[in-house]
C-alpha positions in Angstrom: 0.0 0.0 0.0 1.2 3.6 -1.0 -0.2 6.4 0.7 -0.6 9.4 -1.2 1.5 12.4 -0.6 1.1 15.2 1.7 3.2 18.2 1.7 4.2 17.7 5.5 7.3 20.1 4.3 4.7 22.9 4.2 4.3 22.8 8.2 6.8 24.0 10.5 4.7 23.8 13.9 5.2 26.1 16.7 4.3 23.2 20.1 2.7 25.7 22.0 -0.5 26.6 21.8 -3.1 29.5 23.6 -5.9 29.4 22.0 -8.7 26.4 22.1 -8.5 26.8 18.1 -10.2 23.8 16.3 -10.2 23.6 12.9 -11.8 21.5 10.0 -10.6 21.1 6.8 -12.7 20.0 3.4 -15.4 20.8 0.9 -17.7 21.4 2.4 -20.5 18.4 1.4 -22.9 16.4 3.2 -20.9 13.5 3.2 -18.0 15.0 4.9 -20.3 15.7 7.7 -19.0 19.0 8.6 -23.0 19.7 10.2 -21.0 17.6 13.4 -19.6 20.7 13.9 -22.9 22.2 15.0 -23.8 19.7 17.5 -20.4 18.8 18.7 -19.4 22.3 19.1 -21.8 24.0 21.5 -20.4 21.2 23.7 -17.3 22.4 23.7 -18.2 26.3 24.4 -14.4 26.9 25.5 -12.9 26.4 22.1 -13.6 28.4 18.8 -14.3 26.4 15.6 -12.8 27.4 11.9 -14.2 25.9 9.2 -11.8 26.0 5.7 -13.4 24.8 2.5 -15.5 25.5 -0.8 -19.2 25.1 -0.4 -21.5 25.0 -3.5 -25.3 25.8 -2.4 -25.7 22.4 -0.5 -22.5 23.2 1.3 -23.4 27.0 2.1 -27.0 25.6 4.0 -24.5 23.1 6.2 -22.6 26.6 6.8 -26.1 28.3 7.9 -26.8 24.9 10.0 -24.0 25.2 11.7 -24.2 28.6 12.6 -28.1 28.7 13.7 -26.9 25.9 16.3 -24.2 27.9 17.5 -26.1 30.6 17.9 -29.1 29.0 19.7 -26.1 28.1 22.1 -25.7 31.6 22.9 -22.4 30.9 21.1 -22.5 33.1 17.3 -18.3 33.8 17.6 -17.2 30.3 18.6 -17.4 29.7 14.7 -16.0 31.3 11.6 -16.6 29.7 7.9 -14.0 30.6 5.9 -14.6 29.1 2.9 -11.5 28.5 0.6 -8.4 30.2 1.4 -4.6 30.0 0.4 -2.1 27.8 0.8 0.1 30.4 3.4 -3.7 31.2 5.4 -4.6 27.6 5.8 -0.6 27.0 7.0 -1.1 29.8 9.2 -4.3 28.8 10.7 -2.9 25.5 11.2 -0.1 26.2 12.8 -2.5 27.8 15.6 -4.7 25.3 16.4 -4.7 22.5 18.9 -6.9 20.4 17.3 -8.0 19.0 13.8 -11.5 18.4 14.0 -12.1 15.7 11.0 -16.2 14.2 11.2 -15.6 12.4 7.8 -16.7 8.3 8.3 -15.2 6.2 5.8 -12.6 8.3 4.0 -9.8 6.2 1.8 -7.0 8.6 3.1 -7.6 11.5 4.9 -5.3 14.5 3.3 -6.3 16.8 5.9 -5.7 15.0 8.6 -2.2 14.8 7.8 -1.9 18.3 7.2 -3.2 19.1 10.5 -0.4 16.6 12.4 2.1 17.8 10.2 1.2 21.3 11.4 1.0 19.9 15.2 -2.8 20.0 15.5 -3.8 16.9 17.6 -6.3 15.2 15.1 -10.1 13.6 16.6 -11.1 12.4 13.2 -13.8 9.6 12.7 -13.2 5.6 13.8 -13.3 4.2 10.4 -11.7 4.0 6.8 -8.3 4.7 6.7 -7.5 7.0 10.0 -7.6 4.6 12.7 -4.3 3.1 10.7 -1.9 6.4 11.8 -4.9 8.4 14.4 -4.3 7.1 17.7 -7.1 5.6 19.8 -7.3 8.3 22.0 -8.5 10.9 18.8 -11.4 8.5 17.1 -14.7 9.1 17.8 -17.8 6.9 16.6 -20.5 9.4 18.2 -21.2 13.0 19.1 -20.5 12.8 22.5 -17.4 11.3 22.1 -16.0 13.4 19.5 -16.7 16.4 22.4 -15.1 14.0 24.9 -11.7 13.7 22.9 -11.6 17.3 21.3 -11.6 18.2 25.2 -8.9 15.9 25.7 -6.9 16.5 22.7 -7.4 20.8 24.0 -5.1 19.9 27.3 -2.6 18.0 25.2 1.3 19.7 25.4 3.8 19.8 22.7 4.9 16.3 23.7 1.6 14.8 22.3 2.2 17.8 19.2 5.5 16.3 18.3 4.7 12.8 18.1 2.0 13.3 15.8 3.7 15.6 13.8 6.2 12.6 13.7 3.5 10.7 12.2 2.3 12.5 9.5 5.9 12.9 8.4 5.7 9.5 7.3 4.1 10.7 4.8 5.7 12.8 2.9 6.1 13.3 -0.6 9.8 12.5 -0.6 8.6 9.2 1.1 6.1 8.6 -1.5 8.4 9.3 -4.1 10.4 7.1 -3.1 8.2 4.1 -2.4 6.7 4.4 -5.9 10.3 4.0 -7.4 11.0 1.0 -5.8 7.8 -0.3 -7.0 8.6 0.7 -10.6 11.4 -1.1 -9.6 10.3 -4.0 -9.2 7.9 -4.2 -12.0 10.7 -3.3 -14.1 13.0 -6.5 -12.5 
């Protein structure tokens, strides 16, 4: 199995953290499940949730979900949609957070996931498809009230937990999958 590449060399992560930043990263459709946000995080009132990603018309309504629950929380600034930014903002904003918020079920990969540990965000992504092979136990969640469980957990981790995981994702990079694709041609070739 080859993993696809991730620019990990994008992310140079500063370990400590102040702000109970949590961000999400994808398009924003309903099968990435990004309306978890809404219900997972008025549970979490003490951390502020980003949201980065392109939304078509189905996508913007998930937005405006989100949002009303927040604000029937009493919570309206604990979340900010972003939509698509650039490469440096999405570094940046990285770089900041604590945790890497990732509701997707079943996804073959998991791109962003790996951006976030690359960046030192402490991922709670969902426990199935491919992230329980390189997400730790401790950040998979099957339900809502688990997912608030361990984004509450994963906001008191140190820079410790932050370089292990960035450890992790730097397995892989695309210097790693370079190479592991060349000694498969390799090997076809022999």
């Amino acid at each position: 199995m080859i993993y696809p590449p991730v620019p990990t060399q994008l992310y140079s992560p500063e370990y400590s953290r102040n702000e109970n930043l949590i961000v999400s990263l994808g398009r924003v459709v309903p099968e990435k499940r990004f309306d978890l946000i809404g219900v997972v995080g008025p549970r979490v009132p003490e951390a502020k949730f980003i949201l980065i990603g392109g939304a078509d018309d189905t996508g913007r309504k998930i937005v405006r979900e989100i949002e009303e629950k927040f604000g029937k929380a009493g919570l309206i600034g604990n979340f900010t949609y972003l939509g698509r930014v650039s490469q440096l903002e999405k570094r940046s904003i990285l770089q900041k957070a604590k945790v890497l918020f990732h509701p997707a079920p079943y996804e073959s990969f998991g791109i962003a996931i790996v951006e976030g540990m690359a960046a030192g965000a402490i991922p709670v992504a969902h426990n199935s498809g491919a992230a329980p092979e390189y997400v730790s136990y401790d950040g998979l969640f099957v339900d809502v009230e688990e997912a608030a469980e361990k984004i509450r957990n994963a906001l008191g981790e140190g820079a410790s937990a932050r370089k292990e995981i960035r450890e992790v994702a730097l397995k892989f990079s695309e210097e790693r999958f370079k190479n592991e694709l060349l000694t498969v041609v390799d090997w076809f070739i022999s």
